[in-house]
C-alpha positions in Angstrom: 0.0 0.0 0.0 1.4 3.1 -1.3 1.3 5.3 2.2 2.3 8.6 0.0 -0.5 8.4 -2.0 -2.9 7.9 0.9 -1.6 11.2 2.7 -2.3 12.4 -0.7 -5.5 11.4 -0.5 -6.3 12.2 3.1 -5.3 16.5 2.1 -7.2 16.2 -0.9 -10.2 15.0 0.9 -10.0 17.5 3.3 -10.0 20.3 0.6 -13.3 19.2 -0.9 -14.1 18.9 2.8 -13.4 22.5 3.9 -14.5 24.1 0.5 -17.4 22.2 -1.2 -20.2 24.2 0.5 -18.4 27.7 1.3 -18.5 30.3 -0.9 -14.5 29.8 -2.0 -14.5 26.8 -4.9 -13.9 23.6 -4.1 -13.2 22.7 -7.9 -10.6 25.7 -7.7 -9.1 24.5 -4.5 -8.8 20.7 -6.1 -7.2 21.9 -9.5 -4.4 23.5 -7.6 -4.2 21.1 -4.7 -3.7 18.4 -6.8 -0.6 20.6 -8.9 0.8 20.5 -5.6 0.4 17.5 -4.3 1.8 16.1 -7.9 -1.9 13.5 -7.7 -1.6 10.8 -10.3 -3.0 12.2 -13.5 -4.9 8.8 -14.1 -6.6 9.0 -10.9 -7.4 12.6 -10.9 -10.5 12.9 -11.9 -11.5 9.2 -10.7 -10.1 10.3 -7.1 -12.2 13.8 -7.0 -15.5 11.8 -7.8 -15.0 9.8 -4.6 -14.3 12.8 -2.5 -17.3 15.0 -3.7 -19.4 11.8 -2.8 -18.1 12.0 0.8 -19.6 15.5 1.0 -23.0 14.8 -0.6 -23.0 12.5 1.1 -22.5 14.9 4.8 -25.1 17.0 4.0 -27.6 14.2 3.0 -26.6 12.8 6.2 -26.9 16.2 8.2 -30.3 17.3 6.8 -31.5 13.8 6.8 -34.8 14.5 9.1 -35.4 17.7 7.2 -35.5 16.0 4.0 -37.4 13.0 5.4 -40.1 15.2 7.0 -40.2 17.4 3.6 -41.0 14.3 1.4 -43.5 12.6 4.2 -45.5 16.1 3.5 -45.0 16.4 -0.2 -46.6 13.1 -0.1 -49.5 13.6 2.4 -52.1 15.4 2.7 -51.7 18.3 5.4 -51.0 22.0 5.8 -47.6 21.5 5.1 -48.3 19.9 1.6 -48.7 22.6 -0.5 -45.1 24.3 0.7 -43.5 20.6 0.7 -44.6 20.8 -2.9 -43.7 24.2 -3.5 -39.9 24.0 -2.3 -39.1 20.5 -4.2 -40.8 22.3 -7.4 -38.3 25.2 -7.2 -35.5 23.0 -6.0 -36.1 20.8 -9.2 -36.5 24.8 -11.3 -33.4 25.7 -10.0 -31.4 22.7 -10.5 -32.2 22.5 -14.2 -30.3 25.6 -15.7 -26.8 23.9 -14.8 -27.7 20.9 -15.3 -28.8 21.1 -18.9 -25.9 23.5 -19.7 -23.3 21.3 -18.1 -24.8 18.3 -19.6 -24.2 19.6 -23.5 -21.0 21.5 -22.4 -19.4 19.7 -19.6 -16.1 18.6 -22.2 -15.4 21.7 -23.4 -15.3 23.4 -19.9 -13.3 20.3 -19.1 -10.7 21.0 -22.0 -10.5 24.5 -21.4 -11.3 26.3 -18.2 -9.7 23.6 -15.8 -6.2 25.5 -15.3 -4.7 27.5 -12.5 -5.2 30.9 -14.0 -8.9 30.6 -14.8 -9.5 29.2 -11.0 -7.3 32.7 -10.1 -9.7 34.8 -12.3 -12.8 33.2 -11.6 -12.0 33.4 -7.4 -11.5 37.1 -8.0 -14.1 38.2 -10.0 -16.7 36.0 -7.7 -15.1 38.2 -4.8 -16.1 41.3 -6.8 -19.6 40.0 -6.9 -19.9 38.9 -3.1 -19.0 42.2 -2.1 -20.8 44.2 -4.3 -24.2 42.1 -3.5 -23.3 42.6 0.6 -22.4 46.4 0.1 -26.1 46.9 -1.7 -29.4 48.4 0.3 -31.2 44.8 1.4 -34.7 43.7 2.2 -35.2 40.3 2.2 -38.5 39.3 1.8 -38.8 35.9 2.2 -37.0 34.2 5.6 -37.3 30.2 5.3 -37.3 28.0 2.7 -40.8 26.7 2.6 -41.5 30.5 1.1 -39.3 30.3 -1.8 -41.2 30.7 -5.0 -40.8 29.2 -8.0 -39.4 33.0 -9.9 -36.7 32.9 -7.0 -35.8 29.7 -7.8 -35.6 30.0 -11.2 -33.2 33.4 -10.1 -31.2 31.2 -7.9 -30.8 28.2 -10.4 -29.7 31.1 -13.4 -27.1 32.2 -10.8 -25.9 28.6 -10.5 -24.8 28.6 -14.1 -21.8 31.2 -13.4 -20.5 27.8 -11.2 -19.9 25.8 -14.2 -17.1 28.0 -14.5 -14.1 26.4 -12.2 -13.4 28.6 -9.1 -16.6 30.2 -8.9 -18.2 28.3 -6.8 -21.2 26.6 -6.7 -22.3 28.1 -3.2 -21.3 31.4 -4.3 -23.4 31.6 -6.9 -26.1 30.1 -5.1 -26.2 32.0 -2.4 -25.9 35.0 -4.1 -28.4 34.1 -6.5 -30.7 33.6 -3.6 -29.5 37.4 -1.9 -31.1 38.6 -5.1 -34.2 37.0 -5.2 -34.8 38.4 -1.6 -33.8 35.2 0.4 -32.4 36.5 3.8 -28.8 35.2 3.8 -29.5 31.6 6.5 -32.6 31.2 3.6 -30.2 31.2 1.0 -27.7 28.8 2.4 -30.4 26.6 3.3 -31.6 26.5 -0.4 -27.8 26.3 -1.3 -28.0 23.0 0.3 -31.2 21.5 -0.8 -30.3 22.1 -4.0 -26.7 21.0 -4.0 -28.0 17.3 -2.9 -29.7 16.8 -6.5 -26.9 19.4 -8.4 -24.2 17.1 -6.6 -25.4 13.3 -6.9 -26.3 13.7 -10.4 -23.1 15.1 -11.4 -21.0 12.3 -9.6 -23.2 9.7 -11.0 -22.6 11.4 -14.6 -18.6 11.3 -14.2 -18.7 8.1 -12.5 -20.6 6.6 -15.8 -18.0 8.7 -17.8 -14.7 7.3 -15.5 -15.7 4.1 -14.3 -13.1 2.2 -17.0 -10.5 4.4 -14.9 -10.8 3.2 -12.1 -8.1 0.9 -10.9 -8.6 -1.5 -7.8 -4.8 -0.6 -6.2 -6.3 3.1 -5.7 -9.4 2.0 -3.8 -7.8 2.6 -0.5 -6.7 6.2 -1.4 -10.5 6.7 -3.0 -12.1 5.7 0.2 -9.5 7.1 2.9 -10.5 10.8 0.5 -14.1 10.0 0.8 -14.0 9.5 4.8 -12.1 12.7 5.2 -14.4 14.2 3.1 -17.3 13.0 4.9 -16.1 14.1 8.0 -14.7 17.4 7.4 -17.7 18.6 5.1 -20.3 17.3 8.2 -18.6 19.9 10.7 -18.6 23.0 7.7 -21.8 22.3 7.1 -22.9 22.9 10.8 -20.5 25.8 11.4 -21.3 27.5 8.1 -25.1 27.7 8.6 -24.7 29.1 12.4 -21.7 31.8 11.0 -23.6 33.0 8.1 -27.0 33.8 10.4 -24.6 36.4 12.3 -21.9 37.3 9.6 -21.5 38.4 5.8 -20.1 36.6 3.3 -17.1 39.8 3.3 -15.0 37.7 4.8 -14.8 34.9 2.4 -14.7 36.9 -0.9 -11.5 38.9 0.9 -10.0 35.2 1.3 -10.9 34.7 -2.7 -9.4 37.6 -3.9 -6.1 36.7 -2.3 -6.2 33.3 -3.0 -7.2 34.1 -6.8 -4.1 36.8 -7.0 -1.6 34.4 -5.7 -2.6 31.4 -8.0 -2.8 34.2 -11.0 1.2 34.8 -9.9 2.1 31.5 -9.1 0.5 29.9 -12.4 1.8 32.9 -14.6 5.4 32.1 -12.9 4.9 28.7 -14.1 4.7 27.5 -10.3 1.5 25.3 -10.9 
């Protein structure tokens, strides 16, 4: 067993851990992690399947007896139906920009933006956003997820598309997608996280159909040490992330990305990564 390459495995795991669902790009923080690192280039993108699982599969796991308790009512018939309905509706509304765009252009944003410098760009020009959404006048109107609407879900799953480009983010876009559909900001994150459950598991299904000839039985170790760091590191940002962000902004995060983006835009233009 090749110990190297399960310490390898171990930091990588918890990068996707620590970054999945904050506003700072996991995808980002893998491409360069894995420069570093020097990660197999035949178990790259085998290896980051495994660990993205490990945090679907943390926040499946941490919003278990929401979810439960939302499909009992989508399925019943009680006062809590027609909301139940409501929020998977405009979960389902805002998963399907991405989705459809990633599905007919997910290899040429694989050939082309997965490099250091577009991560750099990408980290500082989603800073630009976060800050400019939490310097703006703001009235939320609607304060728990059962009250999004289908229009603000359709706002939040347009914003999503900007995450199909590497160092984004995902939650950034999310989250600020739902900041300007009128979500208070623990609304937003809370939507963030609904929908990443369906935006997530079909996107690793859809690699791991695309990958599965690639994976090699000798790595399995490395995949499943990544995928229990993973696990456990995304379980405890999940929890921490919701109770910071019904207190704080999100200033503090974009002021991380626009420092992170600079450095990788010097490091990769250096020829460092």
């Amino acid at each position: 067993m090749d110990m190297l390459l399960l310490l390898k495995a171990l930091v990588m795991g918890i990068v996707e851990g620590v970054t999945e669902f904050l506003p700072i790009s996991s995808t980002g923080h893998l491409i360069v992690a894995g420069r570093i690192l020097h990660l197999p280039a035949n178990m790259r993108f085998t290896f980051e399947i495994f660990i993205q699982l490990g945090a679907i599969l943390a926040v499946i796991v941490y919003f278990a007896r929401d979810l439960i308790g939302l499909g009992r009512d989508a399925l019943a018939d009680n006062p809590n139906t027609p909301a139940a309905r409501r929020l998977l509706l405009g979960v389902a509304v805002a998963f399907a920009p991405a989705g459809l765009i990633g599905f007919l252009f997910n290899d040429l944003i694989d050939a082309y933006l997965f490099h250091p410098f577009t991560v750099g760009v990408a980290l500082i020009v989603g800073a630009i956003v976060i800050l400019a959404i939490e310097r703006r006048p703001c009235s939320p109107i609607t304060h728990a997820v059962a009250e999004v609407r289908v229009s603000q879900a359709l706002l939040i799953g347009a914003s999503q598309v900007a995450s199909l480009f590497p160092g984004f983010s995902r939650s950034a876009a999310t989250i600020v997608g739902g900041l300007l559909a009128g979500l208070d900001r623990p609304t937003a994150l809370r939507f963030s996280f609904y929908l990443s459950i369906p935006t997530m598991v079909i996107a690793t299904v859809y690699a791991l159909a695309k990958n599965v000839s690639r994976i090699q039985a000798d790595q399995l170790p490395a995949f499943g040490v990544g995928l229990i760091a993973s696990f456990g590191v995304a379980l405890i940002v999940v929890h921490w992330f919701l109770k910071f962000v019904s207190t704080h902004t999100l200033k503090p995060f974009a002021w991380y990305r626009l420092a992170a983006g600079a450095v990788i835009i010097v490091l990769s233009l250096a020829g460092a990564l």
